[in-house]
Structures are given as C-alpha cells and as structure tokens.
C-alpha positions as CSV (number, residue, x, y, z in Angstrom):
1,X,318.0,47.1,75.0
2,X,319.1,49.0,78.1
3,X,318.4,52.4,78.4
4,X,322.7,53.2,78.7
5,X,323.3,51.2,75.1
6,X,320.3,53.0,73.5
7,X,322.0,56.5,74.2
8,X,325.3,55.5,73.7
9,X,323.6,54.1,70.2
10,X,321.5,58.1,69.7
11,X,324.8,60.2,70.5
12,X,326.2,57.6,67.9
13,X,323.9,58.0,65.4
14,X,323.9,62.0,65.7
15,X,327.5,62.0,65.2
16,X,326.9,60.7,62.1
17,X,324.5,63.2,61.1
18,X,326.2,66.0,62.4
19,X,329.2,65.5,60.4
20,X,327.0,65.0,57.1
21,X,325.3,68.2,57.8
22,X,328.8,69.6,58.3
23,X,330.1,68.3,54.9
24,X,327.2,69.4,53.1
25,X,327.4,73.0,54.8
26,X,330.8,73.2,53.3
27,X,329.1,73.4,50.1
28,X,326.3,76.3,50.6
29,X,326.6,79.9,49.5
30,X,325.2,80.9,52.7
31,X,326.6,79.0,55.6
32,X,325.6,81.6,58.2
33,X,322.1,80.0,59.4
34,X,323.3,76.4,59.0
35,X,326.9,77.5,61.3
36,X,324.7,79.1,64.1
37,X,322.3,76.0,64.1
38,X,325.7,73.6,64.1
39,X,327.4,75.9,66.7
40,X,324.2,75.6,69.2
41,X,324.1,71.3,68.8
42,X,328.0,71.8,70.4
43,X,327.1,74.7,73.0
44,X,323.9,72.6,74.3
45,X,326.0,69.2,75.1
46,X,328.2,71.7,76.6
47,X,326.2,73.6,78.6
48,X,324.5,70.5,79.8
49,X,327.2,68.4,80.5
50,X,328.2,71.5,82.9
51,X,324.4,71.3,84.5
52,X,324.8,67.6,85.3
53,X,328.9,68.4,86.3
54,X,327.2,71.0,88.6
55,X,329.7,73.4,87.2
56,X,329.4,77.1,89.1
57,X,329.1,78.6,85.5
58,X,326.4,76.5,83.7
59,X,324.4,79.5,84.4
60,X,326.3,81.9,82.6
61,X,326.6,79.6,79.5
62,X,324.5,80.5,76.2
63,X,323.2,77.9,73.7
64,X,323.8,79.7,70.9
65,X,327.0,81.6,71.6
66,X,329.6,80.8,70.4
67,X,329.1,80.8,67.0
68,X,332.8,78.3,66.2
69,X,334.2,79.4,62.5
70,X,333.7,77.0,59.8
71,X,336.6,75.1,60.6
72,X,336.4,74.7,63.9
73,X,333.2,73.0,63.8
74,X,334.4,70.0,63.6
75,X,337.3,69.9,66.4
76,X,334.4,71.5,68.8
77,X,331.8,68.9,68.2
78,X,334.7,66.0,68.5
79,X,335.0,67.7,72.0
80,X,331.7,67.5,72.9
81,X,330.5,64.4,71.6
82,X,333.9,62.6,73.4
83,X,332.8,64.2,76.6
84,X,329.3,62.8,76.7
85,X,330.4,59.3,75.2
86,X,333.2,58.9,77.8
87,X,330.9,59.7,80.8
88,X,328.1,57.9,79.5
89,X,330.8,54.5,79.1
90,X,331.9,54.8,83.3
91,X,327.6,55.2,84.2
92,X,326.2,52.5,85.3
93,X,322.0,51.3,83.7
94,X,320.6,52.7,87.2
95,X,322.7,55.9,87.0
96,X,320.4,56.3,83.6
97,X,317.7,57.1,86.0
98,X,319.2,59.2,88.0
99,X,317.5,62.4,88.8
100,X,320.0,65.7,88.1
101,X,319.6,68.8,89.2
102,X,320.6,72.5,87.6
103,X,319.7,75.8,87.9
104,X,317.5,76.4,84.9
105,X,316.3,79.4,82.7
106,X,315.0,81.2,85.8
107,X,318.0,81.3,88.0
108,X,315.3,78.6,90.0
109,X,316.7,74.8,91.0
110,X,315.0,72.5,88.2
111,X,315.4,68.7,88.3
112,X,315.3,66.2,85.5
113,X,316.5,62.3,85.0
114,X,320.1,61.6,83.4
115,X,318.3,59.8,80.5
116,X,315.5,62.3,79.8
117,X,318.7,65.2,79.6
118,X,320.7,63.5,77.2
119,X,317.1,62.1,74.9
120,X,316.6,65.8,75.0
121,X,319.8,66.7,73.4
122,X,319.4,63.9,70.9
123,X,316.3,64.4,69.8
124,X,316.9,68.4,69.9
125,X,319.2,67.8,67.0
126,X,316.6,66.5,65.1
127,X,315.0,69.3,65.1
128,X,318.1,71.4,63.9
129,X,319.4,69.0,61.3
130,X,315.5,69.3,59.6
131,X,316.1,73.2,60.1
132,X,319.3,72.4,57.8
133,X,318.3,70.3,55.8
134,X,315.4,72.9,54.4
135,X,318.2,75.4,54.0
136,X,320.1,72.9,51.8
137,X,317.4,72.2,49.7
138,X,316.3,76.6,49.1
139,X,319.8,76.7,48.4
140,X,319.3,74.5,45.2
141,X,321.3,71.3,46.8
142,X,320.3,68.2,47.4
143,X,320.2,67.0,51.2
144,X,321.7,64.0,52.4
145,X,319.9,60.6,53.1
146,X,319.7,61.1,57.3
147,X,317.1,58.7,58.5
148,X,318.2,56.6,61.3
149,X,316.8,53.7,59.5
150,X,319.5,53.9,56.8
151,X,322.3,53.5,59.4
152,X,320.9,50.0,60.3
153,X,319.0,48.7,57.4
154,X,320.7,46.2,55.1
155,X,319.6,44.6,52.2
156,X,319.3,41.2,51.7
157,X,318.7,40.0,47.7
C-alpha cells in the first residue's frame, strides 16, 4: 500500500472514531473533559493544515482553544476532516514525502515530512480517544468497540 492510500485510510478510520466518541459523549454527565479533548482533535488538523498552507497566522493558533459547544462538534470536525481528505485526494505519492516547513512552538522555523505531519495527527488521536474512553468508563458507561481491527475484520463461518 502507498503511503497517500494508507493516510487517506487513518484520517478514515479516525473519522469513524471520532464520531463514536462524539455519540457516546452525548450520553455522559460530565462532557466537559471529553469536549475539550474532542475540540483539540479539530483545532490540531486545523492548526496544521495552516502550518503546511503556510498561513501568516498558524502561529497565533491554539490547540486547545476553541473549546466548540456540544453541538457544533460535529459540523467543526466535518470541516476539518473534509479539508485534509480533499488536499490529501489532489497530492501526489512523492508529495507524501515532502518536507514542510512551519514556525514551531518557539517562534523558530521547524521542518517535518508531509506524511510524518498528518501520522502525527492520526495517531495523536489515539491518544485522546483512550483519554475518553477512561472517562466513559469512571463515568459508569460502557465504551465503544474502537480498535482499528474491527473496521476491517470480517468473519467467515
């Protein structure tokens, strides 16, 4: 598998999960943790997407703030998620490996490949989704099946 199809396949497969963190949030007592955690996944595609778009204010932009309402949750992530898919469709393989470069955490220039940017992101919201998925659980619910493997295992008897 190329390197362009396996991303396309991650940002795929954390859509997924997003939204059945998102449903399950719906149903805590205590959202607050779970909606920060949910708002940061959005504001980090975004911020990054305006690093590798080498917009003037990717500087300025936090990763946690905003913190989106409930309900807009969902309409925010669409936004973000649609914005990486569509520029990941018109890249080419060799643009995969494609150094980028943004001014980082220090106000320094920082460098990084395409691909390593947007495996970061992915795998970032594994990270966040565990985070969520322990606060579902204190909160006396039951998590939600997430593993990768059950969105591509079938069985077969």
């Amino acid at each position: 598998m190329e390197m362009k199809q396996y991303l396309m396949d991650t940002f795929s497969y954390n859509d997924f999960a997003f939204r059945k963190i998102l449903t399950k949030v719906k149903d805590l007592s205590d959202q607050e943790q779970s909606i920060r955690y949910l708002s940061h996944l959005i504001n980090s595609q975004r911020k990054w997407m305006a690093r590798i778009l080498q917009d003037l204010e990717a500087p300025k932009m936090s990763w946690w703030d905003p913190i989106y309402k409930l309900d807009e949750l969902e309409t925010e992530w669409n936004k973000s998620y649609e914005s990486w898919m569509t520029f990941l469709q018109v890249k080419t393989e060799e643009q995969m490996y494609e150094p980028v470069r943004f001014v980082g955490f220090d106000g320094g220039l920082w460098e990084a490949l395409f691909k390593d940017i947007a495996l970061q992101l992915n795998y970032h919201s594994i990270h966040h989704r565990a985070q969520m998925q322990s606060i579902i659980r204190q909160q006396g619910l039951t998590p939600d099946f997430l593993d990768y493997i059950g969105t591509v295992y079938k069985k077969l008897s």
